[in-house]
C-alpha positions as CSV (number, residue, x, y, z in Angstrom):
1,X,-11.8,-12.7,-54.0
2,X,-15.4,-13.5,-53.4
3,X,-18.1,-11.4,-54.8
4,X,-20.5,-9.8,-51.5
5,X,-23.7,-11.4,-51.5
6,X,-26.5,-8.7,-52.8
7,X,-29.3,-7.8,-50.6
8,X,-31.5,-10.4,-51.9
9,X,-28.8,-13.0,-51.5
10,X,-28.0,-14.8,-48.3
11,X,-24.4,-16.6,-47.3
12,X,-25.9,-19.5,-45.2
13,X,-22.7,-22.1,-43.8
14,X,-23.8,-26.2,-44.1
15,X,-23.3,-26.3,-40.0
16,X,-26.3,-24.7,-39.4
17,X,-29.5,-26.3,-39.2
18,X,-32.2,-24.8,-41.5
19,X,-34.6,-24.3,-38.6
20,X,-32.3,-22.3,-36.9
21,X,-31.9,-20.0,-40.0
22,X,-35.5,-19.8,-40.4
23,X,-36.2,-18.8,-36.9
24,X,-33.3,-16.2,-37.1
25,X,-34.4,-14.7,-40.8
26,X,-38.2,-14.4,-39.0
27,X,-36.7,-12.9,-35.9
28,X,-35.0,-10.2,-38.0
29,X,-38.4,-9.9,-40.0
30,X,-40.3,-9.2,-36.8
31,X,-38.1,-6.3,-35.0
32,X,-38.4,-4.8,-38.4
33,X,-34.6,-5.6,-39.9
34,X,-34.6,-4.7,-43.8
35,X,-37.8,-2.5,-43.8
36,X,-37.9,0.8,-45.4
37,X,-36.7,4.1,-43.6
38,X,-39.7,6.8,-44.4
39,X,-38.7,9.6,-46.7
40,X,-39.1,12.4,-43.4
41,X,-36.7,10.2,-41.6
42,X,-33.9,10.4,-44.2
43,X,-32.9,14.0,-43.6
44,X,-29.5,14.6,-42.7
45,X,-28.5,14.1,-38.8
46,X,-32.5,13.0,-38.1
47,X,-30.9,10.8,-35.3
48,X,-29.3,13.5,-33.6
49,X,-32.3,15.7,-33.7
50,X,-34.9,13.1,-32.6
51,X,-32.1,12.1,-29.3
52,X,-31.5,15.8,-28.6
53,X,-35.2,16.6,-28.8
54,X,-35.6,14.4,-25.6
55,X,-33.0,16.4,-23.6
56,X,-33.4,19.0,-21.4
57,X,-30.3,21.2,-19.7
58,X,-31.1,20.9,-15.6
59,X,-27.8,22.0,-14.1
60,X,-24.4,22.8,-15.7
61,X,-21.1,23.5,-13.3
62,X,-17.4,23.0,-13.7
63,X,-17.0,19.0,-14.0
64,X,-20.6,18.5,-13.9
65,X,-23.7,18.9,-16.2
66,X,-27.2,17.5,-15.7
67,X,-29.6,16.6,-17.9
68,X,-34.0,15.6,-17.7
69,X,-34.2,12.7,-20.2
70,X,-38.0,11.8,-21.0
71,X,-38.2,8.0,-22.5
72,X,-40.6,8.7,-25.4
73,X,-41.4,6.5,-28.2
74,X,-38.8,7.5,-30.8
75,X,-36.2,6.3,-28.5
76,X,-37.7,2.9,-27.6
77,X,-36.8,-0.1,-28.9
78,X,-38.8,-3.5,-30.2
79,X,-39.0,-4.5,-26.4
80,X,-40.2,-1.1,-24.5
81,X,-36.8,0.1,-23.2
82,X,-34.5,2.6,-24.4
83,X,-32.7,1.7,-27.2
84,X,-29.0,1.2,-26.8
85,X,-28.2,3.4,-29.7
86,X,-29.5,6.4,-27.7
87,X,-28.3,5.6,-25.0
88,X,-25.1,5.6,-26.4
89,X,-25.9,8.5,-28.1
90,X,-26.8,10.6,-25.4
91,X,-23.8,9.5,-23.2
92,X,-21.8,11.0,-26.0
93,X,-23.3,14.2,-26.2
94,X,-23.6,14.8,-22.0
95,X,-19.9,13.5,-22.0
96,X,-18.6,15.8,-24.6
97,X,-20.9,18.5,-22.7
98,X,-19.5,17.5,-19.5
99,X,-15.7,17.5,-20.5
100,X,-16.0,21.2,-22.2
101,X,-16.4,22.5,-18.7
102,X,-13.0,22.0,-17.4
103,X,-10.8,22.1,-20.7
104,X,-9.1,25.2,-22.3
105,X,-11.6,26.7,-25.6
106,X,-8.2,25.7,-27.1
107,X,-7.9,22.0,-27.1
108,X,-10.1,19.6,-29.1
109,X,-11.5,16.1,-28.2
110,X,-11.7,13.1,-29.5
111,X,-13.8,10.0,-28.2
112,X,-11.2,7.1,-27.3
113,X,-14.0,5.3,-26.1
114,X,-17.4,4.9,-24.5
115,X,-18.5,1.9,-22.2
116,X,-21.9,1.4,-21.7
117,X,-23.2,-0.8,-18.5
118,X,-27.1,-1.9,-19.0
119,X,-28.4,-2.5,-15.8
120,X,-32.4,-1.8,-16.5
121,X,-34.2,-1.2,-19.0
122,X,-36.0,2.4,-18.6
123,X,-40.0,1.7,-20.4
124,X,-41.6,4.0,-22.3
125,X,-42.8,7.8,-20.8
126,X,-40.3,7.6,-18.0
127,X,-37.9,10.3,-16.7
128,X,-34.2,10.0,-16.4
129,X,-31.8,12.0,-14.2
130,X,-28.7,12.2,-16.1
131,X,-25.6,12.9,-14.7
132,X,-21.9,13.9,-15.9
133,X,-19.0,14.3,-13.8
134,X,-15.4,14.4,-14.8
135,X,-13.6,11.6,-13.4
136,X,-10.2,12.7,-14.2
137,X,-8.7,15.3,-16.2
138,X,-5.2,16.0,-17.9
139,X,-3.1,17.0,-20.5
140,X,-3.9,14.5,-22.7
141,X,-6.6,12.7,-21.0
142,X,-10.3,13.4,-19.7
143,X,-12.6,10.6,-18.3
144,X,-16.0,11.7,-17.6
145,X,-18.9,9.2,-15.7
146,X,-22.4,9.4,-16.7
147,X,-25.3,7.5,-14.7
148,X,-29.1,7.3,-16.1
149,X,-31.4,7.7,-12.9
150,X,-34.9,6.8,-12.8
151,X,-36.1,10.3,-11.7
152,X,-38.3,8.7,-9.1
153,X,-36.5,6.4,-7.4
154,X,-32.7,8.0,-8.1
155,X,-32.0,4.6,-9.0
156,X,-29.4,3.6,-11.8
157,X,-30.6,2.0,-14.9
158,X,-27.2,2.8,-17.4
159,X,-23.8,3.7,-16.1
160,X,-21.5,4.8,-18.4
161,X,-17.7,6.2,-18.9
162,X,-16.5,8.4,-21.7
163,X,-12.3,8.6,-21.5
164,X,-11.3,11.5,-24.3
165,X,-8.2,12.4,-25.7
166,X,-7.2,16.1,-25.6
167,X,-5.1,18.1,-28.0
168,X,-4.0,21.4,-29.3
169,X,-6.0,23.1,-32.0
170,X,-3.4,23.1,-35.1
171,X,-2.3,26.3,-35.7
172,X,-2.4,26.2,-39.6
């Protein structure tokens, strides 16, 4: 079995032309790939904080929650939109938020999977409507939908689905 090349190493293939490598390896260099995470930002669940700290509760109902979203700079990525990470992130967390309305304290959830539709970038100090509705919901099953709005204009710039799976708490 072959060893895994170190951090300094790299695992380049003959069929690619060296330019190509070059302009990939400066690519990476340029959006930042392999710098140093700052000591502040190493705390445990900083991620969670920094996303959550850009949320505020608008409007919570059975099947439905709403949610302000301001696009600050923590959140942006190397090209002035929203990263996909926290967009992701925060469809998880309004999903999860959204489902808890209509199931029994009883059951747990479990992420089954998240689809995430990219459909404009939101730039830098905007506001996002976000809404979660419950899509369907069953014994086993919830789906819940969750669209980013451009507060201004109501229109969509991420649509997303969350489909859970439901169960009993274990009685241990």
């Amino acid at each position: 079995m072959a060893e895994p090349p170190s951090s300094t190493t790299r695992l380049i293939t003959k069929d690619v032309d060296r330019k190509c490598v070059d302009v990939i390896v400066g690519f990476f260099q340029w959006v930042g790939i392999s710098s140093n995470i700052p000591e502040n930002m190493s705390t445990k669940d900083f991620y969670s904080n920094i996303v959550g700290s850009h949320l505020k509760v608008h409007q919570i109902q059975r099947g439905r929650v709403t949610c302000l979203f301001s696009v600050k700079p923590a959140v942006v990525n190397f090209y002035g939109g929203v990263h996909g990470g926290a967009v992701g992130a925060v469809a998880e967390r309004m999903a999860i938020a959204c489902a808890r309305t209509v199931m029994a304290e009883d059951k747990q959830i479990f992420l089954a999977e998240l689809s995430i539709s990219y459909l404009y970038a939101a730039p830098a100090n905007s506001e996002l409507i976000i809404d979660a509705s419950v899509s369907r919901t069953g014994k086993t099953v919830t789906v819940v939908a969750i669209d980013f709005k451009f507060k201004e204009s109501g229109n969509v710039c991420y649509s997303c689905h969350a489909t859970f799976f439901n169960r009993p708490v274990s009685k241990l």
